[in-house]
Steps between C-alpha positions, in 0.01 A plus 500: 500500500688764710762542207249685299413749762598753269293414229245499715538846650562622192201372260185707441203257321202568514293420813169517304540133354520182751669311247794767476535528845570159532770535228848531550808558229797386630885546486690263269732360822107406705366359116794258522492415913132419449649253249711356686527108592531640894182555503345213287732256619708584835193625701248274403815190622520709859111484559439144379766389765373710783118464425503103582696555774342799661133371507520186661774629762291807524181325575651229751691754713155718504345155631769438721497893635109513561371156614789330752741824582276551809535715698574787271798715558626869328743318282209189379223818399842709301531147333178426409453875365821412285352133412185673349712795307686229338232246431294770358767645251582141420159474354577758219801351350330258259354876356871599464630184365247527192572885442860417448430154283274725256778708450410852758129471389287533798138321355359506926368936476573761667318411861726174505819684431433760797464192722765304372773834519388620819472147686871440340610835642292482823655134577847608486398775687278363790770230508805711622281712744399191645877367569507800611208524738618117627859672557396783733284238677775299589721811568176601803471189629925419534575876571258622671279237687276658674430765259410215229251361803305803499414600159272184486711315225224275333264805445812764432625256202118382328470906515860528332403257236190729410703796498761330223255436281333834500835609451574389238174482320482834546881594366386254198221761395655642195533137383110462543362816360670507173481250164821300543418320186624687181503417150886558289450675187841308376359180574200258514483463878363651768670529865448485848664778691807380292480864343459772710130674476553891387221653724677310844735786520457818392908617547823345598489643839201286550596201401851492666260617858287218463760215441752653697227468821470118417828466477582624825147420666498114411912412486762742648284573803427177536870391479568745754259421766578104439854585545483675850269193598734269460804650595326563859371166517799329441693754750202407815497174362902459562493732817202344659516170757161500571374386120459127473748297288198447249335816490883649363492216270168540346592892464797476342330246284235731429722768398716308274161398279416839461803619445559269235168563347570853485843508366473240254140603318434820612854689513616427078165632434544856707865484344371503205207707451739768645678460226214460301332866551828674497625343162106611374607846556815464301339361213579142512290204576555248809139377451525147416729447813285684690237246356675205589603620872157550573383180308820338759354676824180355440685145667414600807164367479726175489718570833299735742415118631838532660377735711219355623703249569764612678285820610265264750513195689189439518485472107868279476370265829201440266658451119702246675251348724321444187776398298571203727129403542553414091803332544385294761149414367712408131763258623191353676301427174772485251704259722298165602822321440723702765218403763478116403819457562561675807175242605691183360789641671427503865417143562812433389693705731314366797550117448731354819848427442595148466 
């Protein structure tokens, strides 16, 4: 894709012919990446694991979120915005899976490739402004109480939710206006936004502007603001005696589930598409890392649940509550034994001495 950003700049066809424009020669080093058993065997693995996993988990913590977290706080509407993102983007994997079994040839057309890209773009994306979003909330309502009380937090973070999205739907727009499906002269497949689409930049100066913003927009900025959060946080938390003994303990809870979401799926992958775009530059090729990062980032579809989680009460009172209503109710069907016994037993301890 972004390796052959030169290519692209530099190639004049003809714009008269649909076909053409759809048509792409590639370098030698992107003929034999597009070959390669990363992406018809190691990507296709990562989203058969997660895609099992991700739906069911997905849908139950939605359930869980929307019918019994009552009432509703800031940090239940950031995790149901978050639930949605992921159960959503979970969807499209089973399109990805058969792209990379057929060996990089996209049969689904151009509309489904849009949606597929930008929805795997926008969930990565919504995702970490949403940790983000549930970060500052926290940081209001520990730091600054009575602040936080006056911005009407129910209605402030539903409206925050709206804003993400437009956000990044609206940073996403190259992705949607242009054919991100192109045909390789070298070879009998055709690609989704695997190669980069000529007409999407017209110079280098563009194309380092526009990734360069999401870069920044969607991860170091981000990182930054999370970072403050939680350093003040911890530092009222610590410095504070009016904060209940559980309200520290479901913060710092809270804190270490995001933190651990972010560092261990979302941090490799801004390591390495750094990387990524400045080795492009310098004429090598870090794309089928940069693949399987992203391909690895997408497991947080699996483990935002931690969040929820740890991020409400409300939601971990009810998981369990729930959890030990099936406990109870199976020992009582699966175990007529335990209670004939404990029947037969009784009598026996109440017979008089002799």
């Amino acid at each position: 894709m972004i390796q052959d950003i030169q290519i692209a700049l530099a190639s004049k066809l003809s714009e008269s012919s649909p076909l053409l424009n759809n048509t792409r020669s590639v370098s030698n080093v992107t003929a034999e990446m597009l070959q390669s058993s990363v992406f018809q065997v190691i990507l296709p693995a990562i989203y058969l694991v997660i895609f099992p996993i991700s739906i069911p988990l997905n849908s139950i913590s939605l359930w869980f979120l929307c019918r019994y977290s009552r009432p509703w706080t800031p940090t239940i509407v950031f995790c149901i915005n978050l639930t949605i993102a992921d159960l959503v983007y979970s969807m499209t994997l089973p399109f990805q899976i058969v792209y990379h079994l057929k060996r990089n040839v996209w049969p689904f057309g151009e509309d489904l490739c849009r949606i597929v890209t930008v929805l795997a773009y926008g969930n990565m994306h919504c995702s970490i402004l949403t940790m983000m979003s549930i970060s500052i909330e926290r940081y209001l309502g520990i730091v600054h109480p009575l602040h936080y009380k006056a911005i009407r937090p129910i209605r402030t973070s539903v409206l925050t939710c709206i804003i993400i999205w437009m956000l990044v739907l609206l940073t996403l727009m190259p992705l949607m206006q242009n054919n991100l499906t192109i045909r390789v002269l070298q070879l009998p497949m055709t690609t989704c936004f695997d190669v980069l689409p000529k007409e999407m930049f017209k110079t280098r100066t563009d194309f380092i502007i526009y990734f360069g913003s999401l870069m920044f927009f969607f991860f170091f900025l981000p990182l930054l603001v999370m970072g403050f959060c939680y350093i003040s946080i911890i530092f009222t938390l610590l410095h504070s005696s009016a904060q209940r003994r559980e309200t520290k303990k479901q913060t710092v809870y809270l804190i270490i589930a995001l933190l651990l979401v972010v560092t261990i799926w979302y941090l490799p992958h801004i390591v390495v598409s750094v990387i990524h775009y400045v080795l492009t530059f310098q004429g090598s090729s870090f794309y089928k890392a940069y693949k399987v990062s992203l391909a690895v980032a997408s497991f947080n579809c699996c483990f935002d649940p931690l969040v929820y989680y740890f991020g409400s009460k409300e939601f971990r009172q009810k998981i369990q509550k729930k959890l030990c209503r099936c406990v109870v109710v199976g020992l009582n069907e699966d175990t007529p034994i335990f209670s004939e016994y404990v029947l037969q037993v009784k009598p026996i301890q109440n017979l008089p001495k002799i």
